[in-house]
SERO-4910 file (N, C-alpha, C, O; in steps of 0.05 Angstrom, whole numbers):
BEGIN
 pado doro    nc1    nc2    nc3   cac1   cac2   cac3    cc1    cc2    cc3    oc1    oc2    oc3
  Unk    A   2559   1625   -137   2533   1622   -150   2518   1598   -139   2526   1576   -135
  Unk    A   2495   1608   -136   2473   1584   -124   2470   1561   -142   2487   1561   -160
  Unk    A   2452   1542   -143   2435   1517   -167   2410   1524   -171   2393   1540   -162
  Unk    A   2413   1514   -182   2384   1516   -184   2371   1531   -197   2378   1546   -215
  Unk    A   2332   1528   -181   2315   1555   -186   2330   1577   -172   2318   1596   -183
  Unk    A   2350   1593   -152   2362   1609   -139   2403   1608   -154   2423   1615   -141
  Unk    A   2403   1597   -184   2429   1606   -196   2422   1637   -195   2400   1649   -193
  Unk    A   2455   1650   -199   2452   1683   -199   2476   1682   -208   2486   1660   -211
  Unk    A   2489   1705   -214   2508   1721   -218   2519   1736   -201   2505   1754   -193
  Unk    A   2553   1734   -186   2558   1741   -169   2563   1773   -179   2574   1778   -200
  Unk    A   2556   1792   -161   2556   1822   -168   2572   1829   -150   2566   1819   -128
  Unk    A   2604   1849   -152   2610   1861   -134   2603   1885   -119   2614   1897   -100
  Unk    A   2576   1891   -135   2561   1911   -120   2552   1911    -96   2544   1929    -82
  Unk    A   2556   1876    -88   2533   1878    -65   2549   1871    -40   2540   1861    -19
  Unk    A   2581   1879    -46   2597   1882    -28   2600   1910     -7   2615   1912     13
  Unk    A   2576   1934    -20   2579   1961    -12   2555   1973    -10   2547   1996    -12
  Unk    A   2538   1939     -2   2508   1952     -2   2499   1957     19   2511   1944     37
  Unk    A   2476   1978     30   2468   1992     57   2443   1972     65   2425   1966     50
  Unk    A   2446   1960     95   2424   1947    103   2410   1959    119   2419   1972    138
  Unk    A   2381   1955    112   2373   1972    150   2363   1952    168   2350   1931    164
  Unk    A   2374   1963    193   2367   1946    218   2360   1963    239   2377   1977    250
  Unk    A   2338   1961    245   2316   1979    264   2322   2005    277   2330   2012    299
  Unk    A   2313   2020    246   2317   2042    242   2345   2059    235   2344   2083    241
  Unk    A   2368   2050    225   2393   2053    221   2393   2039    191   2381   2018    187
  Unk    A   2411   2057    162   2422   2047    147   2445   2044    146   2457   2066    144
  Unk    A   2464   2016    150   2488   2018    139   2502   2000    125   2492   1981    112
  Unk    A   2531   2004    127   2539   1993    106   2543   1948    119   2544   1936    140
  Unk    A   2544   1944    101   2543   1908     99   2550   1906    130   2535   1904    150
  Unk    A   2586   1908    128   2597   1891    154   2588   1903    175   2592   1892    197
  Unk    A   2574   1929    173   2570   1933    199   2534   1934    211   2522   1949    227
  Unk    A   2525   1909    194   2493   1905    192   2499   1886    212   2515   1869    204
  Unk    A   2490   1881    244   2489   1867    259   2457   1866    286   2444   1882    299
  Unk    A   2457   1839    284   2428   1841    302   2447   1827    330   2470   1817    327
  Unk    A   2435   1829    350   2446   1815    385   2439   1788    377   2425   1784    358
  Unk    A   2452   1766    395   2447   1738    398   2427   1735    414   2417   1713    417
  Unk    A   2420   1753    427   2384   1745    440   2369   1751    422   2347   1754    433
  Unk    A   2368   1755    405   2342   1764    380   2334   1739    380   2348   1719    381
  Unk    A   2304   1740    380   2283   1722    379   2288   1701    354   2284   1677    359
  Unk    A   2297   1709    326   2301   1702    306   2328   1688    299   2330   1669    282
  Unk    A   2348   1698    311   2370   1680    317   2361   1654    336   2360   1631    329
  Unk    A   2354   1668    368   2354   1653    383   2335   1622    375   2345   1600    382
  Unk    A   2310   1622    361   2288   1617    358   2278   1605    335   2262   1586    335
  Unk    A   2288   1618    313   2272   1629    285   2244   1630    287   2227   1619    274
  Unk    A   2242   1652    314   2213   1665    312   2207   1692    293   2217   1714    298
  Unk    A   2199   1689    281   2198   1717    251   2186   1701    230   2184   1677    226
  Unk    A   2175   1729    214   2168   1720    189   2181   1737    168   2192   1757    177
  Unk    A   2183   1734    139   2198   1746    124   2185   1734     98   2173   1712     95
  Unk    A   2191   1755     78   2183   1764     50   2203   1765     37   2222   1776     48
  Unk    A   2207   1755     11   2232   1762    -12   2210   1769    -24   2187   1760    -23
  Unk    A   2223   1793    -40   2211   1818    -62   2226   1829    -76   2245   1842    -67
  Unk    A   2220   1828   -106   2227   1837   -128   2223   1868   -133   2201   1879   -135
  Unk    A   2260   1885   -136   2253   1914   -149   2251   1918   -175   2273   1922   -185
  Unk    A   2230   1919   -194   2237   1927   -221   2223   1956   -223   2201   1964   -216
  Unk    A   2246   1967   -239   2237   2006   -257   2234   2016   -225   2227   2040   -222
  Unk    A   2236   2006   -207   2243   2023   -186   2218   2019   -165   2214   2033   -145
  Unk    A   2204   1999   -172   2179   1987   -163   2182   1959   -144   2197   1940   -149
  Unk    A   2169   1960   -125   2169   1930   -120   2141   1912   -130   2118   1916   -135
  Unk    A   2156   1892   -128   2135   1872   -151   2111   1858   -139   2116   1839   -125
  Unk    A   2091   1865   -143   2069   1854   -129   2078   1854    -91   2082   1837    -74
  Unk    A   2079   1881    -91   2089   1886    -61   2061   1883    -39   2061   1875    -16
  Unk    A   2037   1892    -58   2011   1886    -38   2013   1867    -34   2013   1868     -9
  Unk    A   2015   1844    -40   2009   1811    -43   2030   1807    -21   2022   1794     -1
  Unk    A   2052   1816    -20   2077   1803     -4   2074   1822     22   2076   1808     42
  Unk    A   2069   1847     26   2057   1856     49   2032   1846     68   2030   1847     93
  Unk    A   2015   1837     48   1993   1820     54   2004   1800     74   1997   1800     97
  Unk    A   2027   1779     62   2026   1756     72   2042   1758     98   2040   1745    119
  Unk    A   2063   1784     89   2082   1784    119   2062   1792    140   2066   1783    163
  Unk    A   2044   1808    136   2026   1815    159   2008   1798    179   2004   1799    204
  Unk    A   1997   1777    151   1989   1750    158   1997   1740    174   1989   1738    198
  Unk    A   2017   1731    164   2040   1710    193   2045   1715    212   2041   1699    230
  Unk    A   2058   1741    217   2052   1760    236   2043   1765    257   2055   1768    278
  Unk    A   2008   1768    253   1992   1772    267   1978   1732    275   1964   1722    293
  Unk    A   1991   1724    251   1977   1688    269   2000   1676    294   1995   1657    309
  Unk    A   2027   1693    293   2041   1684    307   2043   1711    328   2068   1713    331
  Unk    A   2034   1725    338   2023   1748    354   2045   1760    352   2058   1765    372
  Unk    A   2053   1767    330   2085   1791    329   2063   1826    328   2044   1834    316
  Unk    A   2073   1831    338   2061   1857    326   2088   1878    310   2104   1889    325
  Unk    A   2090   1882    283   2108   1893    270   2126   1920    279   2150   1927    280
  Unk    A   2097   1932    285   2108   1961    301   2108   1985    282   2117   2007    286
  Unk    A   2094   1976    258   2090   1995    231   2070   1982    215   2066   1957    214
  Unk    A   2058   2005    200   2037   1996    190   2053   1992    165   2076   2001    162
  Unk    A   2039   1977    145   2040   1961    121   2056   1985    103   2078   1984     92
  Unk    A   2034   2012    104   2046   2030     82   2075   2038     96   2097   2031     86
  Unk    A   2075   2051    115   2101   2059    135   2125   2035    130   2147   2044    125
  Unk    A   2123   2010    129   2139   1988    126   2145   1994     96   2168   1987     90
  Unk    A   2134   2002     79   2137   1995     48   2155   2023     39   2166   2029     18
  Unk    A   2151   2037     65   2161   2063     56   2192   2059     65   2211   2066     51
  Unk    A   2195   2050     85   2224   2042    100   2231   2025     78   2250   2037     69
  Unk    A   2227   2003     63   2235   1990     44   2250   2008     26   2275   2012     25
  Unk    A   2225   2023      9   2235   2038    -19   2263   2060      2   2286   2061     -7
  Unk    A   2258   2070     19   2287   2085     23   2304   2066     34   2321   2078     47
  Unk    A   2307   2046     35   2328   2029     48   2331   2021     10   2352   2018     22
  Unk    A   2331   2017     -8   2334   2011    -34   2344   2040    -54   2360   2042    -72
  Unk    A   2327   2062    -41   2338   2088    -56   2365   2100    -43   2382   2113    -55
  Unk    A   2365   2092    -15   2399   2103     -7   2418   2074    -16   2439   2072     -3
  Unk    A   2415   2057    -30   2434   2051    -53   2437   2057    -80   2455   2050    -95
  Unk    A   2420   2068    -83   2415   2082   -115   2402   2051   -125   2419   2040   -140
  Unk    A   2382   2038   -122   2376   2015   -138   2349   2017   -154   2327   2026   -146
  Unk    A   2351   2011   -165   2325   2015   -190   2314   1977   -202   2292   1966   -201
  Unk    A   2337   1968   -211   2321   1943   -222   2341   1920   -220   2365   1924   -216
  Unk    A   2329   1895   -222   2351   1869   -217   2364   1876   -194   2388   1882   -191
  Unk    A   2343   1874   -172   2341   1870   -140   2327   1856   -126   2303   1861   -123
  Unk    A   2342   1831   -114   2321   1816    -99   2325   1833    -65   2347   1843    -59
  Unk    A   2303   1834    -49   2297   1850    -27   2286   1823     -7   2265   1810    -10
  Unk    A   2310   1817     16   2301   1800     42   2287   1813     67   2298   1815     89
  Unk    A   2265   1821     62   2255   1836     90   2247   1814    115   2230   1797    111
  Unk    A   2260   1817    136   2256   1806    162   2239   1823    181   2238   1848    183
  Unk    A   2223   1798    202   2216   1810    219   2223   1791    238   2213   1769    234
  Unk    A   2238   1794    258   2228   1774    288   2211   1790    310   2205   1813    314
  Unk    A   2205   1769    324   2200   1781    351   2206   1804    369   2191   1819    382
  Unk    A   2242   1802    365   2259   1818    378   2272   1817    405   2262   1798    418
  Unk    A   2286   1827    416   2301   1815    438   2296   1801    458   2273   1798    467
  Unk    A   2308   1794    465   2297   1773    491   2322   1778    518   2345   1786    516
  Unk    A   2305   1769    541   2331   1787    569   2337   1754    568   2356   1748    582
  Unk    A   2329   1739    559   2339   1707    564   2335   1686    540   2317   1682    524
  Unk    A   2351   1678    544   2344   1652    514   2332   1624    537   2340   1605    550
  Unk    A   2303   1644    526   2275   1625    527   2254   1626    515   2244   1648    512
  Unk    A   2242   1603    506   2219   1615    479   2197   1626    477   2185   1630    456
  Unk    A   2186   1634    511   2163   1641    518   2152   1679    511   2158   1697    527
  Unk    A   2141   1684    490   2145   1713    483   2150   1724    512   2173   1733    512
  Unk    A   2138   1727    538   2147   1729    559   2166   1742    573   2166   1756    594
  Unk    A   2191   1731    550   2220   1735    556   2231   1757    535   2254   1760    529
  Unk    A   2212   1768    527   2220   1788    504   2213   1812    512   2192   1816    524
  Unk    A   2235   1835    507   2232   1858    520   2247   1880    493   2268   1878    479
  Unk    A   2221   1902    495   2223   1925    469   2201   1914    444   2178   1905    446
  Unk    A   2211   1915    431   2196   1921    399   2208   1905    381   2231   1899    385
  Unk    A   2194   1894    358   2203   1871    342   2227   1877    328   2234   1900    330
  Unk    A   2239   1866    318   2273   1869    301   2257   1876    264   2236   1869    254
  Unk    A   2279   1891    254   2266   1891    221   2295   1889    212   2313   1898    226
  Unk    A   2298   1881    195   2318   1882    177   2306   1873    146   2288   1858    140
  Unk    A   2326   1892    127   2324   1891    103   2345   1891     84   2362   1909     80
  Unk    A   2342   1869     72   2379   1868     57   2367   1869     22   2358   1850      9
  Unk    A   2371   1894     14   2370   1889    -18   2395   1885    -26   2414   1895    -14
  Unk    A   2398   1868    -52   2416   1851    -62   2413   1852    -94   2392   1850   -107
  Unk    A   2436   1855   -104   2428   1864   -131   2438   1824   -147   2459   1811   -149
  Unk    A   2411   1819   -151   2401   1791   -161   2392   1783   -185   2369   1775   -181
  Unk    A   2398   1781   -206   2385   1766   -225   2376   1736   -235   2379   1736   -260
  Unk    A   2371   1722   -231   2366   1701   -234   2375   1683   -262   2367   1693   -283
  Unk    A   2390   1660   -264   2408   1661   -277   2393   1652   -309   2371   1642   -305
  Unk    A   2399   1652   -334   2384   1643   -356   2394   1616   -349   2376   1606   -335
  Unk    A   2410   1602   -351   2418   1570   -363   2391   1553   -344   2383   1533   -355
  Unk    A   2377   1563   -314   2356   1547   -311   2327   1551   -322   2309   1534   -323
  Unk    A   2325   1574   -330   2306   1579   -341   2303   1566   -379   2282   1563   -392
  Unk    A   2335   1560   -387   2313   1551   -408   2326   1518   -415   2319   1505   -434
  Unk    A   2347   1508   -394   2350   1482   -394   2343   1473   -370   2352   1451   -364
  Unk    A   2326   1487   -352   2316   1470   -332   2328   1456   -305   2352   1457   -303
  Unk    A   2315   1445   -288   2322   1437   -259   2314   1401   -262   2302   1389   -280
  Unk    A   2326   1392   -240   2324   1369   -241   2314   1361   -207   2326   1368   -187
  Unk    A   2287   1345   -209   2280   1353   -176   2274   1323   -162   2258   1308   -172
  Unk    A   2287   1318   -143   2282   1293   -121   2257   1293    -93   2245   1309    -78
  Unk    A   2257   1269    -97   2221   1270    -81   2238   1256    -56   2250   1235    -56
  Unk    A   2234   1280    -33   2249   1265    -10   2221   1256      8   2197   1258      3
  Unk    A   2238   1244     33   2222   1226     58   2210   1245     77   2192   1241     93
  Unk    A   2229   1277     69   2209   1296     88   2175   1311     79   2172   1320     56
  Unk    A   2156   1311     95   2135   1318     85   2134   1348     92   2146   1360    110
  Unk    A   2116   1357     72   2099   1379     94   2087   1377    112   2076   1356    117
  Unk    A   2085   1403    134   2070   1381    152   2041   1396    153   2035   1413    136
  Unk    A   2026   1392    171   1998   1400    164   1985   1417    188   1995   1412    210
  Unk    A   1967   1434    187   1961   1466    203   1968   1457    235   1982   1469    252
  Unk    A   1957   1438    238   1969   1429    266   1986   1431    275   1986   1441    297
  Unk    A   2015   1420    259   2043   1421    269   2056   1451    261   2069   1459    281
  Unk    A   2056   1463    245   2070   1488    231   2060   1492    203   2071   1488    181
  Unk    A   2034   1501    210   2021   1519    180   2045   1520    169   2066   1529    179
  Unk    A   2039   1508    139   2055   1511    117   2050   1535    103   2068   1545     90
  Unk    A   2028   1545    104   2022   1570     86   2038   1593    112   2035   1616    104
  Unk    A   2051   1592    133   2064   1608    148   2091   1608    136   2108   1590    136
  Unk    A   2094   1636    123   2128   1645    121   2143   1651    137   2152   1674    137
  Unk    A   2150   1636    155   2155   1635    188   2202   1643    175   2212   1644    153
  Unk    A   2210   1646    195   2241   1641    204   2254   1606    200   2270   1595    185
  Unk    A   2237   1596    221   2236   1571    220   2230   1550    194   2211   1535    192
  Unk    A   2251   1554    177   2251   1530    152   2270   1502    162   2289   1495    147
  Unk    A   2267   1495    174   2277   1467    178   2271   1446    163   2286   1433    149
  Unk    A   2251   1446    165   2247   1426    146   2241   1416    117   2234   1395    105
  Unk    A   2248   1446    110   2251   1460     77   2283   1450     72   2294   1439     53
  Unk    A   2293   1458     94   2322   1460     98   2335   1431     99   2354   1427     85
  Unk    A   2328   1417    109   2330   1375    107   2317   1363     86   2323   1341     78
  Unk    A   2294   1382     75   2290   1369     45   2315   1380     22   2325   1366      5
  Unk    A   2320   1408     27   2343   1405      6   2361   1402      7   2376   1406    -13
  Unk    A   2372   1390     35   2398   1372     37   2401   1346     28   2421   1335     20
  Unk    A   2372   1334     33   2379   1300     26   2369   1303    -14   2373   1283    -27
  Unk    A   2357   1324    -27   2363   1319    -50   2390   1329    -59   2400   1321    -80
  Unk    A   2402   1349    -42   2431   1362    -57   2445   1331    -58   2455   1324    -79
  Unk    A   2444   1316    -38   2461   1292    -26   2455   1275    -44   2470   1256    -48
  Unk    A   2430   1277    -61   2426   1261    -78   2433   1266   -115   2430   1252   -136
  Unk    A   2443   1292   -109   2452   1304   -137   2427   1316   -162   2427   1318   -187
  Unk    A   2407   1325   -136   2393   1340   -150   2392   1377   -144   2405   1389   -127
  Unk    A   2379   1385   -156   2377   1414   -157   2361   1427   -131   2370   1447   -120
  Unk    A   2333   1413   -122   2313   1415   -116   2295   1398    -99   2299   1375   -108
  Unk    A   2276   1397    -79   2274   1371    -61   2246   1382    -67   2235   1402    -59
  Unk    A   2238   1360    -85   2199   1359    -87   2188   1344    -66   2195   1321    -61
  Unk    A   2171   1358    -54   2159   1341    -24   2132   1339    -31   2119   1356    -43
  Unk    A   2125   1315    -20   2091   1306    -13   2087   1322     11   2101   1335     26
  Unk    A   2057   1315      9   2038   1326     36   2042   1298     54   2057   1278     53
  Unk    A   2017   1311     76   2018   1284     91   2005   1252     93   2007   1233    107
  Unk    A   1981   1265     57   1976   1233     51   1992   1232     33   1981   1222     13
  Unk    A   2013   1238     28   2026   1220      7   2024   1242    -30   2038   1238    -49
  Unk    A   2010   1256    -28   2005   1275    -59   2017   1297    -58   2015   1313    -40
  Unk    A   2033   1300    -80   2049   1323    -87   2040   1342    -83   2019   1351    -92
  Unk    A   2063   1357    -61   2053   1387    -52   2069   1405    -61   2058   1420    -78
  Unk    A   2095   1410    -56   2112   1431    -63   2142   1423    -64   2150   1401    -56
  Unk    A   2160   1444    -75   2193   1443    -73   2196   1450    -53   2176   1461    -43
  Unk    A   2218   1448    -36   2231   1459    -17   2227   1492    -20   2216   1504     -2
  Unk    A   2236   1503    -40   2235   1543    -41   2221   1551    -58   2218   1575    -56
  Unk    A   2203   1535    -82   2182   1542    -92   2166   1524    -95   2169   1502    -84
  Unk    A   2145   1530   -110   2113   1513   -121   2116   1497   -149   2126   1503   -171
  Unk    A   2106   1477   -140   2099   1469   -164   2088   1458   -180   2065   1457   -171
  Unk    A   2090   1443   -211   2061   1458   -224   2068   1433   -246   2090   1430   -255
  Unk    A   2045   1416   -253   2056   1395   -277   2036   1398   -294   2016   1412   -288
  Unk    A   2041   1382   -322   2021   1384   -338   2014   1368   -358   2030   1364   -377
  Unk    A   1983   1353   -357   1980   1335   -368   1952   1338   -387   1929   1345   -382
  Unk    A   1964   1328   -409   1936   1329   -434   1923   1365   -432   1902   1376   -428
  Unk    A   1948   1373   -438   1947   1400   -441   1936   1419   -417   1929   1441   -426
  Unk    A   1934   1417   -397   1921   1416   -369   1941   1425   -352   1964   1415   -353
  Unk    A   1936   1444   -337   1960   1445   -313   1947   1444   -284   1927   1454   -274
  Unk    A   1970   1421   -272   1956   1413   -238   1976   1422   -231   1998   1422   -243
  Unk    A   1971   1433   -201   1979   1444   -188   1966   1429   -159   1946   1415   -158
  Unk    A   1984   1437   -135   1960   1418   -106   1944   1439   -100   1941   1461   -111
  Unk    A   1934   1427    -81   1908   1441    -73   1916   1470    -57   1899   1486    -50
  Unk    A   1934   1472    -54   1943   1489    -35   1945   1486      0   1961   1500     13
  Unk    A   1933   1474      7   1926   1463     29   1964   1456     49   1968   1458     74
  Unk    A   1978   1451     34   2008   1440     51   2024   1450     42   2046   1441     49
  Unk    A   2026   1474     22   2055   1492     10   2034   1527     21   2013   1537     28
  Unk    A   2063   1531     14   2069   1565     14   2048   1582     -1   2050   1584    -25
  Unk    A   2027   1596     14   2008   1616     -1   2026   1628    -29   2018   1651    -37
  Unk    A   2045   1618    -43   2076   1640    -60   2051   1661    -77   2029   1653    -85
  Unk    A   2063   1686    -80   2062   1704   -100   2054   1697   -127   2035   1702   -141
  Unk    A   2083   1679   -130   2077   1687   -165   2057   1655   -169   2045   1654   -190
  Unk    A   2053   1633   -152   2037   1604   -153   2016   1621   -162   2008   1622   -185
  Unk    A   2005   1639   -141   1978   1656   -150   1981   1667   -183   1966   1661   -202
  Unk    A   2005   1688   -184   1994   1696   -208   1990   1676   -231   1975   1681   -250
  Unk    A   2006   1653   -228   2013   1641   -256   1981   1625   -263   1973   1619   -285
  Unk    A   1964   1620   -234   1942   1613   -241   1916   1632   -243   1893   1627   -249
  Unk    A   1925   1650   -237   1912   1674   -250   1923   1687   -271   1916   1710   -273
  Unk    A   1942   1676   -293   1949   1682   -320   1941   1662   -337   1934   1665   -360
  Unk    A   1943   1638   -325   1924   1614   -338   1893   1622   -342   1882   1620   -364
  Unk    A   1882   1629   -322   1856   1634   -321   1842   1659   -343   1818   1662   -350
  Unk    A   1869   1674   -353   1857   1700   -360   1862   1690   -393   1846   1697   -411
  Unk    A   1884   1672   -398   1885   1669   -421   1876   1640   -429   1888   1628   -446
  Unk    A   1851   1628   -413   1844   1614   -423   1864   1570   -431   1860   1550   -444
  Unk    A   1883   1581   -412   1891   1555   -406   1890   1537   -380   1900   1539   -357
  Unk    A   1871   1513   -394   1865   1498   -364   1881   1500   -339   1905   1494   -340
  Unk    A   1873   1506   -319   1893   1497   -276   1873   1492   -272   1852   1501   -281
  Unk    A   1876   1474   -256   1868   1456   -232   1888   1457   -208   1911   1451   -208
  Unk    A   1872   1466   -185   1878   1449   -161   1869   1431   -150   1846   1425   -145
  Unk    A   1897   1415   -143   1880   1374   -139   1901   1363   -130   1925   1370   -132
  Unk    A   1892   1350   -122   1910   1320   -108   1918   1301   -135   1903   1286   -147
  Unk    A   1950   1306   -139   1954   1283   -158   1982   1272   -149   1996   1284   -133
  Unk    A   1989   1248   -159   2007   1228   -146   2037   1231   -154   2037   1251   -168
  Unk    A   2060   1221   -152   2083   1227   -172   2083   1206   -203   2097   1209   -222
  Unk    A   2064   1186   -200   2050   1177   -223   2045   1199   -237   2062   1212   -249
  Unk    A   2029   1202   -236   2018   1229   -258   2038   1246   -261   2034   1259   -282
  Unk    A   2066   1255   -245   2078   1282   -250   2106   1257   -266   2123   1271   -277
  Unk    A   2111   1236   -267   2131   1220   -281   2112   1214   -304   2127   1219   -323
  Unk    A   2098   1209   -311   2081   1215   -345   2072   1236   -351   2053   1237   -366
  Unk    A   2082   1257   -340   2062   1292   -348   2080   1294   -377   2099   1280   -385
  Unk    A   2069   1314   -386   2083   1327   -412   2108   1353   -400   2129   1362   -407
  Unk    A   2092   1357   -382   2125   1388   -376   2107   1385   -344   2084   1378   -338
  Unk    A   2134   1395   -327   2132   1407   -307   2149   1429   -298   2173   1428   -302
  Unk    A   2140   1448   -286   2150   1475   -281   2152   1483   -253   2131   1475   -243
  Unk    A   2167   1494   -236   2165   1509   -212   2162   1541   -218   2170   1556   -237
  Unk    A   2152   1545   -200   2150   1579   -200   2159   1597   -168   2154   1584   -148
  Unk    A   2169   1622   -164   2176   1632   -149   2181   1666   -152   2183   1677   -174
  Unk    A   2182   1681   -126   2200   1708   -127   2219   1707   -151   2218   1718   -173
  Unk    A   2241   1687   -137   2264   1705   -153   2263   1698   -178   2259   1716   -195
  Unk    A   2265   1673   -185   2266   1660   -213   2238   1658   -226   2237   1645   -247
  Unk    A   2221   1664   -220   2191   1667   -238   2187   1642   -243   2191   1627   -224
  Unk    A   2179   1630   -269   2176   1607   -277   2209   1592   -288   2227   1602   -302
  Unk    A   2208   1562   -270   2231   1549   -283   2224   1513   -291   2220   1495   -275
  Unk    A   2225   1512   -314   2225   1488   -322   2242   1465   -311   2266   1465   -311
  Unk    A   2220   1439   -299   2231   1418   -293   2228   1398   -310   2207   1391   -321
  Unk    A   2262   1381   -315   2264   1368   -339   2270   1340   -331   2280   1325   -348
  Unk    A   2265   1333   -312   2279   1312   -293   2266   1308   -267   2265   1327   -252
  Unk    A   2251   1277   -257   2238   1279   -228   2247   1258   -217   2236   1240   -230
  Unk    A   2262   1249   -199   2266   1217   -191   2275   1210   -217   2258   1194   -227
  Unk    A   2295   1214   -235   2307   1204   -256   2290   1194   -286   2297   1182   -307
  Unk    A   2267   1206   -279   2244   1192   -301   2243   1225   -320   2236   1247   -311
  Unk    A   2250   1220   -341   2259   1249   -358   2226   1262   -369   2207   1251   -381
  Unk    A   2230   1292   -358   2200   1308   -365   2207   1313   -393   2231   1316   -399
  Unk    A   2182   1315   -414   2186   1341   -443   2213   1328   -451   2228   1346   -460
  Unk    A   2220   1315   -451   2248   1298   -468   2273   1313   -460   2291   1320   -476
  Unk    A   2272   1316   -435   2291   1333   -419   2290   1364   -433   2311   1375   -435
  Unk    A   2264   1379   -442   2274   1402   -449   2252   1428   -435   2237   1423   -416
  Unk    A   2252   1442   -443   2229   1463   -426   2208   1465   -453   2215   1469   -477
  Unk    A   2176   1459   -441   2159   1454   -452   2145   1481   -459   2148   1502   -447
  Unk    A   2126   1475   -482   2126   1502   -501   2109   1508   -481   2115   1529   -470
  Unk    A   2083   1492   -467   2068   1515   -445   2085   1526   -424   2077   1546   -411
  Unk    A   2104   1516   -420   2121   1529   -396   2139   1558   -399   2147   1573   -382
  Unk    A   2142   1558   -431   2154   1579   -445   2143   1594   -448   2154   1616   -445
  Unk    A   2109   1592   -458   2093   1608   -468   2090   1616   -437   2089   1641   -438
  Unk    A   2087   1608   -408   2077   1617   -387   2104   1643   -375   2099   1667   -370
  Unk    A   2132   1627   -374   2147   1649   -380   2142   1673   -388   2144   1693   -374
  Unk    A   2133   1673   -415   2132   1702   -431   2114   1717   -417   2118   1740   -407
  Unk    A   2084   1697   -418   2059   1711   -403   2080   1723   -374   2091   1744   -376
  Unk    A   2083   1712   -357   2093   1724   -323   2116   1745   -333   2117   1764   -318
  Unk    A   2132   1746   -352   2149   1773   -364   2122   1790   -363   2115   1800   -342
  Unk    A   2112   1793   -378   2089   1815   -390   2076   1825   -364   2066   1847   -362
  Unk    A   2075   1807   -347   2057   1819   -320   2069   1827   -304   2055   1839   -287
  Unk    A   2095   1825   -299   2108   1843   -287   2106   1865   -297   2093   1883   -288
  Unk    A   2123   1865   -321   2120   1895   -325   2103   1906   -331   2103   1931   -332
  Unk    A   2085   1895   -336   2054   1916   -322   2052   1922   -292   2044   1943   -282
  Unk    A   2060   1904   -283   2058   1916   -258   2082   1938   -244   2078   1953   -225
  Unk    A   2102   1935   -255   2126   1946   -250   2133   1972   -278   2154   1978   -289
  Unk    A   2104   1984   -284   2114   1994   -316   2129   2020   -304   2124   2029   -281
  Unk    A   2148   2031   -323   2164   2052   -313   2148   2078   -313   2130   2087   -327
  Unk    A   2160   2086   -294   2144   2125   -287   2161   2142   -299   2157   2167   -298
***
């Protein structure tokens, strides 16, 4: 079992689950890509985690959207169109018989290469896909006692160096922020931008709140995420203040509640930042009430057929 916003429940189901890998379903051990793949070699690719519920995927436009995005800013060309890709999905999930409490890892790289060199150049055939659904639930104990999150020395970095709004292969440095907070005995590695103002977690967004108000950054140095959007478009609809802005870890060590949001785990309450205790270490009623609201919109969006 993971920590965190990514605790789960270990399922022995997902010892006999079918992966597809370009154009072939099979079973787990024998899901294998070459060591020249662009994505091994590289972490040239982009990739989407997506939620199955009632047999639906969850805000799949939004996450098709963005894999396409990246995609096309990093000159991959997919080799399928959006609907054709979404269709390979739902039968790579129906030849396991899966319906709901499924998280879905869809990959894309580049695809092979006759040499390990990084110049697309060296790449020969058609991009790699892989898709691993995983039967996932996300665990209750963080959702209603919360995460505890460390502000490390790694930043985001900014459109120049590696667009952050790119859901690229390449998490490195997602990956060194949540090592030096695991090292530090936290859940979660909250990172600044590159002046210095709170941008994001290492694997999700996040979201504080003060004088009944919810800030969030500007967007500008984290992850375009899914549900960051919906939750400020469920604020918006029901009439509770967001803002996007530049605010300091001042302001998020005196907020009233702070929350992350994500794919797998939706909204999760942070009760703890740099040791300075959020909401009296507990999950705050707007954070609960936002919970309920992001329940309800899923399953609107996922309502059963």
């Amino acid at each position: 079992m993971e920590r965190g916003t990514h605790e789960y429940a270990e399922d022995k189901r997902n010892e006999n689950i079918l992966i597809y890998v370009n154009g072939d379903i099979v079973p787990r051990n024998d899901a294998k890509i070459s060591v020249f793949d662009s994505g091994f070699l590289l972490g040239d690719g982009v990739w989407e985690g997506i939620r199955l519920h009632n047999g639906q995927l969850a805000f799949g436009r939004e996450h098709f959207a963005r894999l396409y995005e990246g995609a096309k800013a990093i000159d991959i060309d997919v080799g399928f169109s959006k609907e054709e890709l979404e269709s390979i999905v739902m039968k790579t999930v129906e030849a396991n018989s899966m319906n709901s409490g499924v998280h879905i890892r869809l990959i894309v790289s580049r695809g092979l290469k006759k040499t390990p060199f990084q110049h697309p150049s060296a790449n020969i055939g058609s991009s790699t896909i892989v898709i691993i659904p995983e039967y996932k639930t996300a665990g209750e104990k963080s959702k209603t006692e919360g995460i505890r999150l460390f502000t490390v020395h790694v930043r985001r970095s900014s459109p120049d160096t590696q667009d952050p709004k790119l859901n690229s292969l390449s998490k490195l440095n997602c990956i060194a922020a949540c090592i030096q907070a695991d090292k530090a005995g936290y859940d979660e590695a909250l990172m600044l931008d590159p002046n210095g103002f709170v941008s994001t977690c290492n694997s999700t967004n996040f979201f504080t709140v003060r004088n009944g108000e919810i800030w969030t950054s500007t967007g500008k140095y984290c992850l375009n995420g899914v549900t960051r959007r919906n939750i400020i478009r469920i604020c918006k609809e029901n009439e509770i203040p967001v803002f996007e802005r530049d605010f300091s870890l001042t302001d998020v060590y005196s907020s009233e509640e702070s929350f992350v949001t994500g794919t797998f785990a939706g909204v999760i309450p942070v009760v703890e930042t740099d040791g300075r205790i959020i909401a009296d270490g507990k999950r705050g009623a707007i954070t609960g009430r936002l919970q309920e609201l992001y329940a309800e919109l899923v399953e609107r969006e996922c309502s059963a057929k």
